[in-house]
C-alpha positions in Angstrom: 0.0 0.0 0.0 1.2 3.3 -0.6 0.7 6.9 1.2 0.9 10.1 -0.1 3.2 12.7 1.7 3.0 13.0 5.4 2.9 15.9 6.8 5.1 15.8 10.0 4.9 17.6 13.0 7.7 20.2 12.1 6.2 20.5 8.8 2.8 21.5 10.1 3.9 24.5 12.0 6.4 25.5 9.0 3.4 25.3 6.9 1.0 27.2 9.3 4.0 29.8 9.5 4.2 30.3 5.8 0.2 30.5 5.8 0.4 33.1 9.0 2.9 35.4 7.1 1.0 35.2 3.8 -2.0 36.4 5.3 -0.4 39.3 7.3 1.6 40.3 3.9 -1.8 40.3 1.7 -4.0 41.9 4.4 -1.3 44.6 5.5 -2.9 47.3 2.7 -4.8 49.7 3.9 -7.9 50.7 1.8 -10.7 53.1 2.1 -14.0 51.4 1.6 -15.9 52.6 -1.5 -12.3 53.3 -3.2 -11.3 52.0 -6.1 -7.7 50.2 -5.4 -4.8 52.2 -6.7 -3.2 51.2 -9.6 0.0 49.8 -8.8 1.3 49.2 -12.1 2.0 52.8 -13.6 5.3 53.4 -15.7 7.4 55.5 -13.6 7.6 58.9 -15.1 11.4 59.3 -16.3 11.0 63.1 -17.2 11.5 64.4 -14.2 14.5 62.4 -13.4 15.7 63.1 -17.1 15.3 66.7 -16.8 17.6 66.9 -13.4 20.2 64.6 -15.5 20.4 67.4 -17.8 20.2 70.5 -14.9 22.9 69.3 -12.9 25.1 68.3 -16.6 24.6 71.9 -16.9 25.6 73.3 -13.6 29.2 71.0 -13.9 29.9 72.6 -17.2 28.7 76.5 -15.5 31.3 75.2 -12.4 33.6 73.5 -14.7 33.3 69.9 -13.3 34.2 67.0 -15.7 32.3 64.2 -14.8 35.2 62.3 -13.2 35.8 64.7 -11.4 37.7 68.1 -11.5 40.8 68.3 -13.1 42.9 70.8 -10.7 45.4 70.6 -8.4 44.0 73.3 -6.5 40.5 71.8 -6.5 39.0 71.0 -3.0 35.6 70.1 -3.0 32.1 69.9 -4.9 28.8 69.0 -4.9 25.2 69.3 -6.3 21.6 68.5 -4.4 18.1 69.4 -6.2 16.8 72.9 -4.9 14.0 71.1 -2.9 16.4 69.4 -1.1 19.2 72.4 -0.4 22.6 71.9 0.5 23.8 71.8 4.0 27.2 71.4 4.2 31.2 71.7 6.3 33.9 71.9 4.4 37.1 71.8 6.0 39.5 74.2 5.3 43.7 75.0 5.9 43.5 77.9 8.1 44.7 81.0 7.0 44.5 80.2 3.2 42.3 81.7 0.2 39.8 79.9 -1.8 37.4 80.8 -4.4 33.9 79.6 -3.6 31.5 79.2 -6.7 27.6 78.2 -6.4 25.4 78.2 -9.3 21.7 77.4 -10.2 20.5 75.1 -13.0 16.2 75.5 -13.0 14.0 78.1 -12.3 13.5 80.2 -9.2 16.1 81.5 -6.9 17.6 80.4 -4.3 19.2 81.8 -0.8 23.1 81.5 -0.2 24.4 81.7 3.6 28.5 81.1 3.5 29.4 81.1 7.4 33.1 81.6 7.6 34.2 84.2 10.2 31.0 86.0 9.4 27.8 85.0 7.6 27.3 86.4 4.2 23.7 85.6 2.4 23.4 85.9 -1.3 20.6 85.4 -3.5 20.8 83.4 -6.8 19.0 83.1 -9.8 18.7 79.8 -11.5 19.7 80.0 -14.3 22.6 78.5 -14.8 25.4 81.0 -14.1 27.8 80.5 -11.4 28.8 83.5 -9.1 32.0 83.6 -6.9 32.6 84.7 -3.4 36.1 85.0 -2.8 37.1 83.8 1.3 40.5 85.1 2.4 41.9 84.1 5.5 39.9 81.1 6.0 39.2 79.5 9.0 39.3 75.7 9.7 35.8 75.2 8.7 33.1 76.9 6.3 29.9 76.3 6.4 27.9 76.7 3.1 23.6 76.4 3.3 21.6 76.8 -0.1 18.0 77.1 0.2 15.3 77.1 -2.4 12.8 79.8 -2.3 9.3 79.5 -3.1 8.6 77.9 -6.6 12.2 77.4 -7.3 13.3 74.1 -8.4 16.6 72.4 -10.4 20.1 71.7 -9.2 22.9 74.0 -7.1 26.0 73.1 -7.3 29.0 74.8 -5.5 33.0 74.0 -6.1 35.3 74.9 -3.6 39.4 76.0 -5.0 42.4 77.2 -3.0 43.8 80.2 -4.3 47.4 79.5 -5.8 50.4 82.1 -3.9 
């Protein structure tokens, strides 16, 4: 005579775990009653991602960024966030020395500039694509750089930080 497949005992509450799990995963969503369920299957929308590609392309030309990387020996730092986002950064610094800080704007909008050094200086920018310069002599060890978007601004900043050559 011949049986099918017995289910043992640790097999039984492997199986009931597996069952347990399934239903918590499938009955986790949360919808409203009288609601259609949301479609889940849309095509991400690539524009917007697309369009920032291009911005911040544009803002490391405007700063003078090649995509691996700048090409100076007196380059110290860089970076780029979306507007929405800002940037909120410390960059260390040699004491004493002079750097050349740019920032630019790739979008629409402006957006507000606060370089802390010794003293705060605040700047706004317009985005469009144009990279202005703030000279910082006698640096201190650190520098703090904030970019903010105002209302209805959006794109990419970017800002390059170079020591000054003797």
């Amino acid at each position: 005579m011949t049986h099918g497949p017995r289910l043992t005992r640790r097999g039984g509450v492997l199986l009931a775990s597996l069952l347990s799990a399934a239903l918590v995963v499938g009955c986790s969503g949360s919808q409203d009653k009288g609601k259609p369920p949301e479609n889940k299957s849309r095509t991400p929308d690539s524009a917007p991602s697309d369009q920032m590609k291009t911005l911040q392309k544009k803002a490391e030309r405007a700063l003078g960024i090649e995509e691996d990387g700048a090409d100076s020996d007196l380059f110290v730092e860089s970076g780029f966030e979306r507007v929405n986002d800002g940037i909120h950064t410390r960059s260390a610094l040699s004491k004493g020395e002079s750097y050349s800080l740019s920032v630019v704007c790739s979008g629409r909008g402006t957006v507000q500039v606060t370089v802390t050094a010794e003293r705060s200086v605040e700047r706004t920018v317009t985005c469009d694509g144009v990279p202005v310069r703030q000279r910082i002599t006698d640096a201190p060890a650190e520098m703090k750089i904030d970019v903010d978007g105002l209302p209805g601004s959006s794109g990419i900043a970017g800002w390059r930080i170079d020591e000054l050559g003797a």
